[in-house]
C-alpha positions in Angstrom: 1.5 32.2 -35.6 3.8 29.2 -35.5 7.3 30.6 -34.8 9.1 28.8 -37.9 5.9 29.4 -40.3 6.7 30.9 -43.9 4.8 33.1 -46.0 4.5 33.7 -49.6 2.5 37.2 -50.6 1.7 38.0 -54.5 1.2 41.3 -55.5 -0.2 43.1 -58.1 -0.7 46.7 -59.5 -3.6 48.0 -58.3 -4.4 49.1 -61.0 -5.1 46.1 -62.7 -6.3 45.0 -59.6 -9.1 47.3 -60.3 -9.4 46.3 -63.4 -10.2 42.5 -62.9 -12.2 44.0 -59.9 -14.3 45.6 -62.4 -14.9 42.2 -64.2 -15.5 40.1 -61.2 -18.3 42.4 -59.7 -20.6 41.4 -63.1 -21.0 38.2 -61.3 -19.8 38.4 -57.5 -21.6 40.4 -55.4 -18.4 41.0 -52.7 -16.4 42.7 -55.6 -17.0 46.7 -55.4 -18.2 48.6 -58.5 -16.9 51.6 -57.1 -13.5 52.7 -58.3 -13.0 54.3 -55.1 -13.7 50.9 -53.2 -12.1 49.0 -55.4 -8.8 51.0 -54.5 -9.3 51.6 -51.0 -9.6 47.5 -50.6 -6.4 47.0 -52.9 -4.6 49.3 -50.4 -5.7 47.5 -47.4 -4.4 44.6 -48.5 -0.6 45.9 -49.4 -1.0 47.6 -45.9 -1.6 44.5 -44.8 0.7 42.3 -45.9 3.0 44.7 -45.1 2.3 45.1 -41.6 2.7 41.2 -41.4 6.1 41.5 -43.0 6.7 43.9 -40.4 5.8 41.7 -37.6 7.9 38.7 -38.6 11.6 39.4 -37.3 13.5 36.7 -39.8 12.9 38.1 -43.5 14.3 34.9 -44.4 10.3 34.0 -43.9 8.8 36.0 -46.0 8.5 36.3 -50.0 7.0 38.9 -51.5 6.6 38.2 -55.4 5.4 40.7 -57.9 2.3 39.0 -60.4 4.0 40.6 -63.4 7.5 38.9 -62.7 5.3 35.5 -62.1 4.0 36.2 -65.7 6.9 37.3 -67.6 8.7 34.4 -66.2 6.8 31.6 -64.8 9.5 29.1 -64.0 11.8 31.5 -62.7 9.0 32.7 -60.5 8.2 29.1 -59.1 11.7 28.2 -58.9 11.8 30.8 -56.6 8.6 30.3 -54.6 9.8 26.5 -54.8 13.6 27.7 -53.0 11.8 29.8 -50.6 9.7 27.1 -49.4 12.5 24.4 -49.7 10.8 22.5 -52.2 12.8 20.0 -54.7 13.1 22.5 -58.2 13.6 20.1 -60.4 12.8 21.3 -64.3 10.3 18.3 -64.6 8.2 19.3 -61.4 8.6 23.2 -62.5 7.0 22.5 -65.8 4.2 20.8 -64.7 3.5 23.5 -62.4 3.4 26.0 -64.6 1.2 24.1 -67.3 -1.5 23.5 -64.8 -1.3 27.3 -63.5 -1.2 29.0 -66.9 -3.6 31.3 -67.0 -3.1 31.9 -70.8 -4.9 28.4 -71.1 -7.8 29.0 -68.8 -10.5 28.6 -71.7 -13.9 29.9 -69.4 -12.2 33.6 -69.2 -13.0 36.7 -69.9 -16.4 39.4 -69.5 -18.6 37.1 -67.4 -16.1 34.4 -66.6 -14.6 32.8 -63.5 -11.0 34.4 -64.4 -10.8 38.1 -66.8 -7.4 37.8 -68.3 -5.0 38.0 -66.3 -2.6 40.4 -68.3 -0.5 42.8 -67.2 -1.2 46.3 -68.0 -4.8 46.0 -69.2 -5.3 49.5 -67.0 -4.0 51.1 -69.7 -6.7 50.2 -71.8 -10.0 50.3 -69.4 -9.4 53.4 -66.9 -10.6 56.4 -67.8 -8.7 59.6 -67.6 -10.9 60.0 -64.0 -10.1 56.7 -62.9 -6.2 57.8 -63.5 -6.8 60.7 -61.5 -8.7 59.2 -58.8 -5.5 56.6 -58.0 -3.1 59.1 -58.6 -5.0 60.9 -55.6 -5.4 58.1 -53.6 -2.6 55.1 -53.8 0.1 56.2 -56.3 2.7 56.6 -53.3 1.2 53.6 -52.0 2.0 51.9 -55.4 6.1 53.4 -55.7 6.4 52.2 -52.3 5.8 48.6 -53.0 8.1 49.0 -56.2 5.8 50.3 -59.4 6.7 53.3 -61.5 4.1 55.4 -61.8 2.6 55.6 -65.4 0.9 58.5 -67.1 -0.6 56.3 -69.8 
């Protein structure tokens, strides 16, 4: 690993991780069907990232950015990523950016498609009352750790 390298990690609740997990594995055989899985491989990837962060002595080289902040404000998102990598901001540059990364206008999405929905919270609406209890089990200190409230929803 070069010594003045930089790295950028998005994360996500793993919840809706599972979630668009779920989708993907109607059509990709690598995605689990199995809640269980599907967990255990979020986790593995937070542990890993932050094992990485934990390896890297200057934090001034790694970003960790939450999906949800990316969505509820893209520009302020990529402004941020574009600081971080010390890339030019400009508003003009920023804007394009986030047109061609919209996932709101991704028309092949959905049950079957190359991309689910990319919403925030759609757990909420597709796990079942095991599903809750399985994560709770399993990742919800995980999840707190990394900065999400737990949610009884």
């Amino acid at each position: 690993m070069r010594m003045n390298s930089k790295f950028i990690e998005v994360i996500r609740d793993g919840r809706d991780v599972c979630v668009s997990m779920q989708q993907i594995a109607t059509r990709q055989s690598w995605a689990y069907r199995s809640r269980r899985k599907q967990i255990c491989l979020w986790e593995k990837a937070i542990r890993k990232g932050m094992e990485l962060k934990e390896q890297i002595a200057d934090s001034k080289r790694y970003l960790t950015i939450r999906y949800e902040d990316l969505k509820a404000d893209p520009c302020g998102g990529i402004k941020k990523i574009f600081s971080f990598a010390q890339i030019a901001d400009e508003d003009k540059i920023v804007n394009q950016v986030r047109e061609v990364t919209d996932i709101d206008k991704i028309d092949s999405k959905g049950i079957g498609k190359p991309v689910w929905t990319g919403n925030v919270g759609s757990w909420k609406q597709y796990f079942t009352i095991k599903d809750k209890k399985l994560f709770k089990q399993t990742a919800k200190a995980l999840l707190e750790q990394i900065g999400y409230e737990w949610d009884e929803s």
